[in-house]
C-alpha positions in Angstrom: 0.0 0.0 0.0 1.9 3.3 -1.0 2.0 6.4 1.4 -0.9 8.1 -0.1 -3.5 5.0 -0.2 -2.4 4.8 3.4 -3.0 8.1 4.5 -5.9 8.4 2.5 -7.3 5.7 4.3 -5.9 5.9 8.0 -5.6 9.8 8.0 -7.6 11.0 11.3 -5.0 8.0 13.3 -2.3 9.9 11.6 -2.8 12.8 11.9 -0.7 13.5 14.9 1.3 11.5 18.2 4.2 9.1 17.3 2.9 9.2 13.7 5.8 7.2 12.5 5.5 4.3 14.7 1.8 4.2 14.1 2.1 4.6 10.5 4.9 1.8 10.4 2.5 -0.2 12.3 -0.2 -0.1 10.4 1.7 -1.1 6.8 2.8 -3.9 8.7 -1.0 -4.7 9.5 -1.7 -4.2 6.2 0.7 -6.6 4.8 -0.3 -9.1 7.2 -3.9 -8.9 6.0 -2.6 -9.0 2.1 -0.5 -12.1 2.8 -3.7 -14.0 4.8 -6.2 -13.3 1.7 -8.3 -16.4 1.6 -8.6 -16.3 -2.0 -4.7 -16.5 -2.4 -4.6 -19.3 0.0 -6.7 -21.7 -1.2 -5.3 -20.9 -4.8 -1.9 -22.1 -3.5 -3.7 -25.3 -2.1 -6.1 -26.5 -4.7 -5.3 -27.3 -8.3 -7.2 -29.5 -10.7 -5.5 -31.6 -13.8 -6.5 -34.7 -15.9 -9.7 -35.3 -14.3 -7.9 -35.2 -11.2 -8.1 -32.2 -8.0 -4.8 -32.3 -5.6 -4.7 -30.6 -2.5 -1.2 -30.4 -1.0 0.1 -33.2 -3.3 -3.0 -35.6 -2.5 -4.7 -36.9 -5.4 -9.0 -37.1 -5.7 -10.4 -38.3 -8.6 -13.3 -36.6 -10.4 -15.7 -39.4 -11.3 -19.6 -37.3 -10.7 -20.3 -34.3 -9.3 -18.1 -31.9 -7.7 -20.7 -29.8 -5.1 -19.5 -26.5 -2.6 -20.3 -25.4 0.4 -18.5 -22.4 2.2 -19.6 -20.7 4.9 -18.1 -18.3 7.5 -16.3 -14.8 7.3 -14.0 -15.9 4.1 -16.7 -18.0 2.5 -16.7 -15.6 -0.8 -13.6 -15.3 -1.9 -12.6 -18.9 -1.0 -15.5 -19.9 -3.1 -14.4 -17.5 -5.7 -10.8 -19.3 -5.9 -12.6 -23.0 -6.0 -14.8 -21.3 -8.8 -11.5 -20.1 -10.7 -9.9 -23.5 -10.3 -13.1 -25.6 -11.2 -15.1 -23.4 -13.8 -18.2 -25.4 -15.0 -17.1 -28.8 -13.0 -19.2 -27.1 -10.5 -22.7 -28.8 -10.1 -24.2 -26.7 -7.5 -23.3 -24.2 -4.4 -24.1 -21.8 -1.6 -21.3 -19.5 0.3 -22.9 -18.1 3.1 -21.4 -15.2 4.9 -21.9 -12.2 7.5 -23.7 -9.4 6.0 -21.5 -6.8 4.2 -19.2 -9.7 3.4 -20.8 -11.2 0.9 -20.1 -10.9 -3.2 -21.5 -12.1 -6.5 -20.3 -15.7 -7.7 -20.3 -17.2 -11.0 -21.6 -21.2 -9.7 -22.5 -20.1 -6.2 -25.6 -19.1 -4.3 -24.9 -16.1 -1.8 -26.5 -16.1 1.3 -25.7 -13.1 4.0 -26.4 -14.3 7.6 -25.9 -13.0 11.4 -22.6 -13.1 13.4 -21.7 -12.7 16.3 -25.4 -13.5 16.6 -26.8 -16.1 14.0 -30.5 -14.8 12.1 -32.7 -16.4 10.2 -30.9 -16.0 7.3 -28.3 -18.4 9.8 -30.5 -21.2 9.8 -31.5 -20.9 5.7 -27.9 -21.1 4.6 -27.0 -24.1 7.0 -30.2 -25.3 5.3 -29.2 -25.3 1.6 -25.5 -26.5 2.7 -27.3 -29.4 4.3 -29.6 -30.1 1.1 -26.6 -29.9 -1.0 -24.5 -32.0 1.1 -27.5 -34.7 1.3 -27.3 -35.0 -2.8 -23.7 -35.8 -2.4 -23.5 -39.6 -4.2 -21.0 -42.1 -3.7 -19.0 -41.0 -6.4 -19.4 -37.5 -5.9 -17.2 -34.9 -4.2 -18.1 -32.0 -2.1 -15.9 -29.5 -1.3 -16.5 -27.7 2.3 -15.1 -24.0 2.6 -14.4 -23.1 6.4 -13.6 -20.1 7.8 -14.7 -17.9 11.0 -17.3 -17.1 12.4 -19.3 -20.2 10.9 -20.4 -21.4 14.0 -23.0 -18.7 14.0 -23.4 -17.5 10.3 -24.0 -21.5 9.8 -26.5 -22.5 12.3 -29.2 -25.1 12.6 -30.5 -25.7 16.0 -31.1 -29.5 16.7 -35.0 -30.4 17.1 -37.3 -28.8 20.2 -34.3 -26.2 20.3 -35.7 -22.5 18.6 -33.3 -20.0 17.1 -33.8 -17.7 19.9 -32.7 -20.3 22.5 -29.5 -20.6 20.4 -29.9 -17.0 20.0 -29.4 -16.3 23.5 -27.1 -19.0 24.5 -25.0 -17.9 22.3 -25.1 -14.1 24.0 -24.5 -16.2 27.0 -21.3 -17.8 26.2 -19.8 -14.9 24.4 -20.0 -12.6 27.4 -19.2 -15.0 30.6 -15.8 -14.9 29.4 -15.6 -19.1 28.3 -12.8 -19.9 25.6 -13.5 -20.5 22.3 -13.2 -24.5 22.9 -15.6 -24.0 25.9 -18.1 -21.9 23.9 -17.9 -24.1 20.7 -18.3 -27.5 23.2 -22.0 -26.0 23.8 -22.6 -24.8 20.4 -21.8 -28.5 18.7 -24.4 -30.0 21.1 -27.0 -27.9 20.2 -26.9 -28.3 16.4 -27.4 -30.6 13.1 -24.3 -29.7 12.0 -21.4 -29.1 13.9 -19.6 -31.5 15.7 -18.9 -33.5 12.6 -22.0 -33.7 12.2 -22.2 -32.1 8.7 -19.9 -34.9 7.2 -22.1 -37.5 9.2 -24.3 -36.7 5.8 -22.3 -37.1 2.9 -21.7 -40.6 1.4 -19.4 -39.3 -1.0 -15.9 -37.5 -0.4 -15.8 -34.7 1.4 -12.5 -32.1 1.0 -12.0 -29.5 4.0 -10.0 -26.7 2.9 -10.1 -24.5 6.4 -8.8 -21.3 7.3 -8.0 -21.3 11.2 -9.1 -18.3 13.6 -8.4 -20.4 16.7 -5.5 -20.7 18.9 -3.3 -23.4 17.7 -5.7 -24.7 14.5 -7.5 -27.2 16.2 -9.7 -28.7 13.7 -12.6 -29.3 16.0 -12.6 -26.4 17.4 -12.6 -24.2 13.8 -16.3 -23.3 13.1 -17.2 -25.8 15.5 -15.6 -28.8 13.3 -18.8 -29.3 11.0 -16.2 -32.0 9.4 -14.5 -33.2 11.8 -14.8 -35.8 15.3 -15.5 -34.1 18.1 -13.7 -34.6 21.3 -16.2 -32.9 23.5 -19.3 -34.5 25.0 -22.7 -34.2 26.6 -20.8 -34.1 29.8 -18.3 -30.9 28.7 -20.8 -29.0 27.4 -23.1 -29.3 30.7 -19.8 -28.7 32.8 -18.9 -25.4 30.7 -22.7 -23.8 31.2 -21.3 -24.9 34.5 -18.5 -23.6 35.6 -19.6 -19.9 34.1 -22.6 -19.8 36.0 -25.1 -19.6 33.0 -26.9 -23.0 33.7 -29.6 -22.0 35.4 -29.7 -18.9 32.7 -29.5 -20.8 29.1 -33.0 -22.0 28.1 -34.9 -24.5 29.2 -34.9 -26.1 25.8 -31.0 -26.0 25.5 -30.8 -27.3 29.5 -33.0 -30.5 29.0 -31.4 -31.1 25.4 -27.7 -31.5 26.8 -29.6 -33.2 30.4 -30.9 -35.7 27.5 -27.8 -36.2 25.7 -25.9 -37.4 29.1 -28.7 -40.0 29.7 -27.9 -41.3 26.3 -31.2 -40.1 24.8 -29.4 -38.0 22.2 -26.9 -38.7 19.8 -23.7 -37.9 20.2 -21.0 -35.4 17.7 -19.0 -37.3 15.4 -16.4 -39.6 17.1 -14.4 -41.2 14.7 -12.3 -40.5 11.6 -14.3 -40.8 8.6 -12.5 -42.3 5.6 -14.5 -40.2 3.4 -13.6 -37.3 4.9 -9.8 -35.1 4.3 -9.7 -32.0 5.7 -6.7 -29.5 5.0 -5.8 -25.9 6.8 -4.8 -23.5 4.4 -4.3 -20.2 6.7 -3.9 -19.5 10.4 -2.4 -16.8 12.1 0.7 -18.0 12.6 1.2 -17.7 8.9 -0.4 -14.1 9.1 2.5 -13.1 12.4 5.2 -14.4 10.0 3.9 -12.0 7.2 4.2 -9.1 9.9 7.6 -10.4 10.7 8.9 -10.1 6.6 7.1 -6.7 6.3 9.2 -5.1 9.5 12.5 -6.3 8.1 11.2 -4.7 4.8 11.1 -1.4 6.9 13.9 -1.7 8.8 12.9 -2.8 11.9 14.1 -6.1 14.0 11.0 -8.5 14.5 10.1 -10.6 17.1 7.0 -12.9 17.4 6.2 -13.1 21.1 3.4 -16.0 20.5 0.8 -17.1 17.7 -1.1 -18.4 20.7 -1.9 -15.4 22.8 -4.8 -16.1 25.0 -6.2 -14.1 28.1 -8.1 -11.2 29.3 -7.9 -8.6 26.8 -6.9 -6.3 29.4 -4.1 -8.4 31.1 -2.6 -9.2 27.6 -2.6 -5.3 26.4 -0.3 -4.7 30.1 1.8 -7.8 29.6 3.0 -6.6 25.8 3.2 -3.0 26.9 5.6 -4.3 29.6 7.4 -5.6 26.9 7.6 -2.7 25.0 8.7 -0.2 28.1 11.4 -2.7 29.0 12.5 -2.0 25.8 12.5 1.7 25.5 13.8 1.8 29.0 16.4 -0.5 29.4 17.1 -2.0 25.7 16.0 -5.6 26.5 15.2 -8.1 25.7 15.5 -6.9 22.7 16.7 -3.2 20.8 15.2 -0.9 19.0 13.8 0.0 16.4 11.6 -3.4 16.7 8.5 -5.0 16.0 6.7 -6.7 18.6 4.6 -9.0 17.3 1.3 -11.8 18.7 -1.1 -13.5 17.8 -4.0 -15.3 19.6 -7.3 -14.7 20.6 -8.2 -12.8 23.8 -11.1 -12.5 26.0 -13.1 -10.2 27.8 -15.0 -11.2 30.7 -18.6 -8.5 30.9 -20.3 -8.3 34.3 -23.1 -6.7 34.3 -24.7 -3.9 31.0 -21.5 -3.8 28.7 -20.3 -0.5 27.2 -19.1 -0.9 23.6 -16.5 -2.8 22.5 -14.0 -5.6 21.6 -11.1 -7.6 22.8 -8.6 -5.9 20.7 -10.0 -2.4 21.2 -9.6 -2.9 25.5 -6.0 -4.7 24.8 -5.3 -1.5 22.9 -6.9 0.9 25.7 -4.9 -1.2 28.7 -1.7 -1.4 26.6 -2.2 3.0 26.7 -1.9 3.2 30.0 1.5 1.6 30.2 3.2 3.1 26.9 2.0 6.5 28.1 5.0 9.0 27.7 7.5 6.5 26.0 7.5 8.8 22.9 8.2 6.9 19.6 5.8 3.8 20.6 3.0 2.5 19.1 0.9 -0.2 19.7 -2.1 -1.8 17.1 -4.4 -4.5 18.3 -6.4 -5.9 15.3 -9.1 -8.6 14.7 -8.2 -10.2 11.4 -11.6 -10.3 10.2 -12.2 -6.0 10.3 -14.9 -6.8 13.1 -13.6 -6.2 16.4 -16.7 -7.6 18.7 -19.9 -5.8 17.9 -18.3 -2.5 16.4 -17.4 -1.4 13.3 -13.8 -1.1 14.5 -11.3 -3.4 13.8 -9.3 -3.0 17.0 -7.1 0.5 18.1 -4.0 1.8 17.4 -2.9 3.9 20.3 0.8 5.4 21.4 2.8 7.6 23.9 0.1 10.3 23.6 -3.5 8.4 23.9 -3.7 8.4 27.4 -2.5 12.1 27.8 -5.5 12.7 25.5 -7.7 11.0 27.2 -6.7 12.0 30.4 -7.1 15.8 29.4 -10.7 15.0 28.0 -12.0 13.9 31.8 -11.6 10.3 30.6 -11.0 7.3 33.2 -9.3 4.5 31.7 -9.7 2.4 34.3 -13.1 2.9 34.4 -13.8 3.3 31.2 -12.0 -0.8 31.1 -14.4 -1.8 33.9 -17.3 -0.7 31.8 -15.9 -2.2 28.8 -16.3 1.1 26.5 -13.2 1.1 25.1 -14.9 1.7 21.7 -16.0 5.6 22.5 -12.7 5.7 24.8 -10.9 5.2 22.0 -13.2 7.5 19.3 -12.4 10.5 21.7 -8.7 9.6 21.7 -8.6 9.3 18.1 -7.1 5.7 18.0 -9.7 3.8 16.9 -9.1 1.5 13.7 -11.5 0.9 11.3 -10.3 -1.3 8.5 -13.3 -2.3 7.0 -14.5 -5.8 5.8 -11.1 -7.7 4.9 -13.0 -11.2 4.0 -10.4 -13.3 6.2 -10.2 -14.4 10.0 -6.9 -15.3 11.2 -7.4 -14.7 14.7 -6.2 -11.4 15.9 -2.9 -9.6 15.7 -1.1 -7.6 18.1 1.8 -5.2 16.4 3.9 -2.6 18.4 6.7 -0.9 17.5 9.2 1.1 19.4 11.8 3.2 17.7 13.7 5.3 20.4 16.6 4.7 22.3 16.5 3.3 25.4 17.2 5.9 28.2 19.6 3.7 30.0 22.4 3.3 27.0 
């Protein structure tokens, strides 16, 4: 992205404060997001040739009908890549996606649907992908597009459970603070397709290509493994509603459906490998951290990737990197600048009580202010992947040595402003908040800071 397009596009965040940190920061972003492009990776993964389609060397042979069904955050332009690989070999489709995220296909049916919270429109794409996956013959090959945020843009409640008692377990999990394991152990065992339970229904082959936005790219655990066995039981998803205190809260429906799975009354996720079934990760975020890592050296600064597995209250991580980043500045360790600092996970934030507005990646941002404050040529950019950061239109924030200051001359409390999880408006006043935009990929979030000053202690 040259200097203009970047300025043209980020211009309020740099438009004063440690502008070239921030602006460093965010071309590193940038290139992170260009290098994760889900078209581009499943381009690289799937190639078709005499009659025959290889993924990562393997060989399936074509011998009916190829079908497609994507669905999640990405589902577009992976579809759009299968489309440009497979032309008219294409029997039939759907790509469903969030709304805004969507765009027109040549073979494929474009359904927009609900995340964080699924919709109607949820329960009509999972639907069609199950129709289309039921028509799947022996001979037959369906190719399943994964990415995130399919647990909810791909939803289909099991019977006796409505949409709003999904609806609102769902609203549950995602505010009590529950890992994305813990949440998605629930959500399989509460629907017709997750858990593995979407490839219970095909009797032909099935190819995964999946692009990871969890913590370490376990398959199960990636759009609630719709292909995949499932580890989880009955038992795990009763303990998680559980241990976060939502069981007597959930509804009743959901209660006695999971009560009746533990009794054996229900059946059970996917448990075994299916031979039928070959499923293939074709991004994650490590891959997007080591894009980060390329584009720093490109601009003459020293990477270092603290984690791709960054996990946590949002708050917690934002003071545990900013530590990282005074240490540096102060005392030129562990390592010296100018540097990149560079993470990846997927951080949580734990709501008690009415919520302000926010995300996980705008309160690490916020929290990481308070400790850079002052350390002038710092910068620190907290971004979810996927342009979305929780249920704003920001992406994350971009703050430095000067957002507190601002905020602090405003009459804003940081600290309470993180106990009412508002970091959204905090960080609108303070003119660090980072709106990317849809990107069409979710690589779990990235966490880039850069410090270019000398350490006062030479």
């Amino acid at each position: 992205m040259s200097e203009d397009t970047l300025r043209r596009k980020y211009g309020e965040l740099l438009a004063s404060g440690d502008i070239e940190a921030k602006e460093l920061a965010l071309r590193i972003m940038e290139a992170a997001l260009r290098d994760s492009d889900p078209y581009v990776a499943v381009r690289k993964t799937l190639s078709y040739e005499d009659s025959k389609l290889r993924v990562y060397g393997k060989e399936f042979a074509i011998k009916g009908n190829v079908y497609v069904v994507a669905f999640g955050k990405a589902a577009c332009p992976m579809a759009r890549a299968v489309e440009d690989v497979l032309g008219d070999l294409i029997a039939e489709g759907v790509a469903v996606t969030k709304y805004g995220y969507g765009e027109k296909l040549r073979k494929l049916k474009v359904i927009e649907a609900g995340h964080p919270i699924p919709d109607e429109n949820s329960v009509k794409g999972a639907a069609e992908g199950v129709r289309i996956a039921e028509k799947v013959g022996p001979n037959d090959i369906l190719i399943v597009l994964i990415s995130g945020g399919g647990s909810a843009i791909f939803a289909m409640p099991e019977d006796g459970i409505s949409l709003e008692d999904k609806v609102r377990t769902n609203e549950l999990l995602l505010k009590c603070g529950a890992k994305i394991y813990e949440i998605n152990a629930v959500r399989k065992h509460i629907s017709k397709v997750k858990g593995g339970k979407l490839a219970k229904r095909v009797k032909g082959t099935l190819i995964g290509l999946i692009l990871s936005d969890v913590v370490g790219d376990p398959l199960e655990a990636i759009a609630s493994g719709p292909t995949v066995r499932d580890p989880t039981t009955f038992e795990d998803a009763y303990r998680v509603l559980k241990v976060y205190g939502i069981l007597d809260k959930v509804p009743e429906a959901v209660r006695k459906h999971i009560e009746r799975g533990m009794r054996g009354e229900v059946e059970e996720t996917l448990k075994e490998d299916l031979p039928n079934v070959h499923n293939f990760i074709v991004g994650s975020g490590a891959l997007a951290c080591e894009s980060a890592a390329h584009e720093a050296v490109k601009l003459g600064l020293t990477p270092y990737i603290l984690t791709t597995t960054l996990e946590g209250e949002a708050k917690d991580a934002g003071l545990v990197i900013a530590s990282v980043i005074e240490e540096v500045w102060r005392k030129g360790r562990p390592f010296k600048a100018p540097v990149a600092i560079i993470a990846g996970g997927e951080t949580t934030v734990t709501i008690l009580g009415e919520p302000g507005l926010g995300g996980p990646n705008q309160e690490l941002a916020l929290s990481a202010s308070r400790k850079i404050n002052g350390l002038r040529g710092t910068a620190l950019l907290a971004v979810d992947t996927d342009g979305t950061d929780g249920p704003t239109d920001a992406a994350g924030g971009l703050v430095d040595s000067y957002t507190a200051e601002i905020l602090e001359g405003k009459g804003i409390d940081i600290e309470e402003v993180l106990r009412r999880h508002d970091a959204y408006n905090a960080l609108k006043e303070g003119n660090a908040l980072l709106v990317t935009g849809p990107t069409r990929t979710n690589v779990n979030s990235l966490v880039i800071a850069v410090v270019l000053g000398e350490h006062e202690n030479k």
